[in-house]
KEMARNU-811784 format. One record per residue (C-alpha): residue number from 1; residue in one letter; x, y, z. Coordinates in nm, 4 decimals. Example, Ala and Ser with C-alpha at 12.3 -4.5 7.8 and 13.67 -1.06 7.14 Angstrom:
! residues 2
 mifi padren        x        y        z
    1      a   1.2300  -0.4500   0.7800
    2      s   1.3670  -0.1060   0.7140
! end
This chain:
! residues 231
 mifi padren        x        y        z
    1      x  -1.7047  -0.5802   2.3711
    2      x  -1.7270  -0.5130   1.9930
    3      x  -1.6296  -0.7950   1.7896
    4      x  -1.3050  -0.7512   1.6320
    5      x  -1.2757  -0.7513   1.2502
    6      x  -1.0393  -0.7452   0.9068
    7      x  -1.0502  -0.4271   0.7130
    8      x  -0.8806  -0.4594   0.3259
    9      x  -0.8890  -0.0816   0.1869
   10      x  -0.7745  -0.1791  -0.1759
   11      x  -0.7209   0.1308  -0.4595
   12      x  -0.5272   0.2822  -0.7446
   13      x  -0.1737   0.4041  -0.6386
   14      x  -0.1848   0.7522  -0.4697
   15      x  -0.5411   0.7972  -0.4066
   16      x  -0.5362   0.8361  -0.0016
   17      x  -0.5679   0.4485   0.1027
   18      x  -0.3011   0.4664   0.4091
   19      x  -0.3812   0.7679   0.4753
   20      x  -0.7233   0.6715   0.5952
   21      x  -0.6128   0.3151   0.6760
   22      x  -0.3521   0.4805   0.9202
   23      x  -0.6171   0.7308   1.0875
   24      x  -0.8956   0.4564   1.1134
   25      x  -0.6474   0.1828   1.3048
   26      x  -0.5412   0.4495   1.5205
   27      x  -0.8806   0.5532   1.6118
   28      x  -1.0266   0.2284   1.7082
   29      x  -0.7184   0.0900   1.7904
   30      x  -0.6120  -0.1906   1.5184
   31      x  -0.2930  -0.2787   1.3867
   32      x  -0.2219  -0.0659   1.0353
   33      x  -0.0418  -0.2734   0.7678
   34      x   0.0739  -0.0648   0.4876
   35      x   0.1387  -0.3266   0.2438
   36      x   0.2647  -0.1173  -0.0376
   37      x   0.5286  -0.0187   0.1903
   38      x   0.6538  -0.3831   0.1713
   39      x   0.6546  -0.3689  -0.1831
   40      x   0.8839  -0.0646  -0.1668
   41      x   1.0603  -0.1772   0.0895
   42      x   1.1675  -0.5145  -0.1503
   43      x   1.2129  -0.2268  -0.4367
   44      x   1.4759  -0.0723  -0.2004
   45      x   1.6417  -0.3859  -0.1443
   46      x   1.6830  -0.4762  -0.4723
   47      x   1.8752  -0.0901  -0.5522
   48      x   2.0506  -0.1643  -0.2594
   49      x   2.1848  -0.4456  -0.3880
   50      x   2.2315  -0.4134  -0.7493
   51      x   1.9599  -0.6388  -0.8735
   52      x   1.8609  -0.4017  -1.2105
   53      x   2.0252  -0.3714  -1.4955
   54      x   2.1201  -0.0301  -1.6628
   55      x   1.7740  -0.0337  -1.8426
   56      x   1.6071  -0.1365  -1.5204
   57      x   1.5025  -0.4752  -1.6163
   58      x   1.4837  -0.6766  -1.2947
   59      x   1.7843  -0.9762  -1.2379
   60      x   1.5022  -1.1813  -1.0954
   61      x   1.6876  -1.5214  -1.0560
   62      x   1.9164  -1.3464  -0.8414
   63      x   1.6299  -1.1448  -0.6174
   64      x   1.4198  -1.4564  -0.6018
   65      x   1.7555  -1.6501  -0.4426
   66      x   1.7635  -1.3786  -0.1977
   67      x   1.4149  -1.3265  -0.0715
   68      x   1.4712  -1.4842   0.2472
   69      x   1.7074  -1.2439   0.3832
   70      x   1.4128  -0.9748   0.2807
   71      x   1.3020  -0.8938   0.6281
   72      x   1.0492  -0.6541   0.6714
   73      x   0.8448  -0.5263   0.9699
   74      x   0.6223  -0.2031   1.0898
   75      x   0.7095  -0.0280   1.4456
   76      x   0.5229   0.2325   1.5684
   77      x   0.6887   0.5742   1.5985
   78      x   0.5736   0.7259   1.8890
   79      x   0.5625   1.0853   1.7623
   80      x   0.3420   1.0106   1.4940
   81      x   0.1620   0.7881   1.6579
   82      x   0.1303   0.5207   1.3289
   83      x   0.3978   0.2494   1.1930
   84      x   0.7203   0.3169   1.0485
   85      x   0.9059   0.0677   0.7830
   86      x   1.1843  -0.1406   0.8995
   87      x   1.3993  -0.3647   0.6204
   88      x   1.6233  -0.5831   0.8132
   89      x   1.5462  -0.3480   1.1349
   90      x   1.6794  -0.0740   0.9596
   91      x   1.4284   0.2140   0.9523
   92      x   1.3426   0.3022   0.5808
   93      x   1.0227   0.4846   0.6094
   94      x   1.1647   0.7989   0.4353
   95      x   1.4414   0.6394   0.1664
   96      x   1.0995   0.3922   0.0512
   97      x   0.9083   0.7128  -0.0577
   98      x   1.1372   0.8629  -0.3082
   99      x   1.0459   0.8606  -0.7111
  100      x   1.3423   0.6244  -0.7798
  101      x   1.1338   0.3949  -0.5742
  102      x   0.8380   0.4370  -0.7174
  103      x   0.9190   0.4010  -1.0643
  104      x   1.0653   0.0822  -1.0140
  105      x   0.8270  -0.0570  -0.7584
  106      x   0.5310  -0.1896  -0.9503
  107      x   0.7282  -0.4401  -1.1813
  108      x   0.9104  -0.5533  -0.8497
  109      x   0.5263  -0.6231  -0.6908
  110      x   0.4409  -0.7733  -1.0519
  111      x   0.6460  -1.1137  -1.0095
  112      x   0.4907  -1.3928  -0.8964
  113      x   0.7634  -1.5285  -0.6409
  114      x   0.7664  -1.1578  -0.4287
  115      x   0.3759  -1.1684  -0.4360
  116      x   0.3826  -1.4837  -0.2841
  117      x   0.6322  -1.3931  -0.0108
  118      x   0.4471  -1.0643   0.0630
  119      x   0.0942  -1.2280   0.0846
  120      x   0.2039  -1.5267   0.2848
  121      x   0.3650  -1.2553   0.5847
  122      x   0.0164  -0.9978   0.5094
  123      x  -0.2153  -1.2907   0.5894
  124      x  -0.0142  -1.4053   0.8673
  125      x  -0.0091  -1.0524   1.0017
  126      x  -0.4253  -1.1095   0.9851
  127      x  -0.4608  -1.4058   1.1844
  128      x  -0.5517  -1.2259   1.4972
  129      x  -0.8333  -0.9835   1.3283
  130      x  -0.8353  -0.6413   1.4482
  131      x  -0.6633  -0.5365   1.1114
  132      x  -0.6543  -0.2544   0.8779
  133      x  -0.4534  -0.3660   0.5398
  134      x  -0.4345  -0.1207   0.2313
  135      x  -0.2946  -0.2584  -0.0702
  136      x  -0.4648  -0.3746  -0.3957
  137      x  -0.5258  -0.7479  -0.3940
  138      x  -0.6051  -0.7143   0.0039
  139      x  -0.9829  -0.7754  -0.0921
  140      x  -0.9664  -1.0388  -0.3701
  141      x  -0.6372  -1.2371  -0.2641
  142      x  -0.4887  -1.1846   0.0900
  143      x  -0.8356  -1.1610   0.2781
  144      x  -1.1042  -1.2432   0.0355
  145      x  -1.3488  -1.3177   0.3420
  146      x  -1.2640  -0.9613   0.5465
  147      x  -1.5828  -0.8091   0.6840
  148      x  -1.5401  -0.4858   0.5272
  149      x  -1.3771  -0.3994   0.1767
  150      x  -1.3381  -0.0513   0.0873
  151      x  -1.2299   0.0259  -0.3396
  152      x  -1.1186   0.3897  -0.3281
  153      x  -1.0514   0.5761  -0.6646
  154      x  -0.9804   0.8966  -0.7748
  155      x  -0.8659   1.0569  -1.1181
  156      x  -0.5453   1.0062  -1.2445
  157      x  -0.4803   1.3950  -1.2385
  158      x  -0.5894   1.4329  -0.8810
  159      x  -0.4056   1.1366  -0.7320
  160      x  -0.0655   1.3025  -0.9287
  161      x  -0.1417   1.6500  -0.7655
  162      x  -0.1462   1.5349  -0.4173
  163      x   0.1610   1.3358  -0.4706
  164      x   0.3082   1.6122  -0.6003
  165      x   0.2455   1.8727  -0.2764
  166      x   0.3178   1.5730  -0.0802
  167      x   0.6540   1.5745  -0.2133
  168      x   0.7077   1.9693  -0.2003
  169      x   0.5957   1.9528   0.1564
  170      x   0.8664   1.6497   0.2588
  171      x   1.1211   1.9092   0.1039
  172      x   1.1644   1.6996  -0.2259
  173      x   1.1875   1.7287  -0.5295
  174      x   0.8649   1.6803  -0.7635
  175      x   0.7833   1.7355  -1.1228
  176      x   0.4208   1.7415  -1.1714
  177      x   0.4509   1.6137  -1.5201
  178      x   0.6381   1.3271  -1.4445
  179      x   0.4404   1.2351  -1.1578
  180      x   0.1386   1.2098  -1.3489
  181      x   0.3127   0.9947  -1.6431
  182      x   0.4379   0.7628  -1.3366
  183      x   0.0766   0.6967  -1.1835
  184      x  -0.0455   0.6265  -1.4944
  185      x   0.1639   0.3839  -1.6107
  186      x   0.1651   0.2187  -1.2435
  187      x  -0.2612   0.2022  -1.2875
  188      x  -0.1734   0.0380  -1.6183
  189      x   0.1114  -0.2146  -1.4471
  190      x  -0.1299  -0.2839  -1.1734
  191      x  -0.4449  -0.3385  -1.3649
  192      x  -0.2815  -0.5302  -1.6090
  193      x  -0.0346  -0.7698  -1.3963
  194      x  -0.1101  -1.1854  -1.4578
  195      x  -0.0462  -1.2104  -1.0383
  196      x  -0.3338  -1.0522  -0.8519
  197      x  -0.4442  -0.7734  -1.0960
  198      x  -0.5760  -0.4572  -0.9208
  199      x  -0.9337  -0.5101  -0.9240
  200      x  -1.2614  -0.4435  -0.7301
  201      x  -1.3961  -0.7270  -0.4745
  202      x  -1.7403  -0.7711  -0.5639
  203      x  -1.8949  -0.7116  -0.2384
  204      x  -1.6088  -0.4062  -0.2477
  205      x  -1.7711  -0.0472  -0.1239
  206      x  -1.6633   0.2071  -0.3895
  207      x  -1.5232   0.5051  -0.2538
  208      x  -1.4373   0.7995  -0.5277
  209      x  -1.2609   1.0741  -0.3079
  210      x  -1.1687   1.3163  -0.5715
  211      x  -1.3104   1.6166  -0.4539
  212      x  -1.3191   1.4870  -0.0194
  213      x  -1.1607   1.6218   0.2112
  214      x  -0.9187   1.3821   0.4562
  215      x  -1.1969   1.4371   0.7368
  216      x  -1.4712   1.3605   0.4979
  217      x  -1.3299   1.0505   0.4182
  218      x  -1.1913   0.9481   0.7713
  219      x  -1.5859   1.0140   0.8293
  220      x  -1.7094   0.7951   0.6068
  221      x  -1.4952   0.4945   0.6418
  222      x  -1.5591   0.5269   1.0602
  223      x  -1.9141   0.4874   0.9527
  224      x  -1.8948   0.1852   0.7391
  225      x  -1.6935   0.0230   0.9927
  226      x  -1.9341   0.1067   1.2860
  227      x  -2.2236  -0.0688   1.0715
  228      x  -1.9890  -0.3668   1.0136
  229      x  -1.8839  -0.4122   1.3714
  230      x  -2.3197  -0.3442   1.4778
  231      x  -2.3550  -0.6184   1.2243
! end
């Protein structure tokens, strides 16, 4: 029986991390916790309910009063075969994705109080082992002592493109331009942030998948965690 393990996959936004997160739980059959997804998911909430201002400042005395009716959980969806979204069982997976959503979602994941909240439910999530948890404090904050860490990068220009036909292929609408503008200003957000900046662990493995393909990578990460697991 092969010891089971935590996995923290941290990374700049749109570079691939649940992708390969998502592919490497289902193969060797660990729970997938897209964290980001929870992020967006409190993002959602807050549109929902009317918690920014015209300019998009964020009313956060009222969000912080209502963070305990933020319920969020992952299902799997049996076609797919990984885990949808659910905010207060209602499945979001698709309405979390959109670029209203992601424009707004990195000041949302900047404040202190929904960090908190997030990280306390990730690390409870990771009590059991057997985890694979993409975010970007996973290494550093929610599981500083996981037996494998994984930093993937990848140039701004490349991350924006593959956002961009990922988009076009969902049937959405995408503007290359302004998808590039909106990952870079989310690296700066995210690198920048006083709560659990985006940064590498120090016993991180660096993974730059600019120019790999998804197998390549799927490869490679299968192969770290097979020496991990040998270990």
């Amino acid at each position: 029986m092969m010891k089971k393990i935590t996995i923290a996959i941290d990374g700049h936004s749109s570079c691939g991390k649940s992708t390969m997160a998502k592919d490497l739980a289902k193969k060797i059959g660990y729970i997938y916790v897209d964290t980001g997804a929870m992020y967006r998911a409190v993002t959602l909430f807050a549109l929902r309910n009317g918690l920014f201002n015209e300019d998009d400042s964020i009313r956060v005395e009222e969000l912080e009063a209502k963070m305990p009716e933020i319920n969020i959980s992952f299902k799997l969806n049996e076609e797919t075969g990984k885990p949808d979204t659910y905010l207060n069982d209602e499945l979001v997976e698709q309405d979390i994705r959109t670029m209203e959503v992601s424009n707004l979602v990195s000041p949302i994941a900047a404040l202190p109080f929904v960090r908190e909240a997030l990280v306390a439910q990730q690390q409870k999530m990771g009590e059991e082992k057997g985890i694979v948890m993409d975010g970007r404090d996973i290494g550093t904050v929610v599981f500083p002592n996981a037996e494998l860490k994984v930093f993937v990068t990848a140039s701004a220009e490349v991350r924006a493109e593959r956002r961009y036909k990922e988009l076009l292929g969902k049937g959405m609408e995408a503007d290359y331009d302004e998808i590039l503008k909106n990952v870079q200003e989310r690296d700066f957000i995210d690198s920048h942030r006083e709560v659990s900046p985006l940064r590498q662990a120090e016993d991180a493995l660096v993974l730059d998948n600019s120019y790999l393909t998804i197998p390549e990578q799927n490869e490679w990460l299968y192969e770290r965690y097979l020496e991990r697991v040998k270990e």
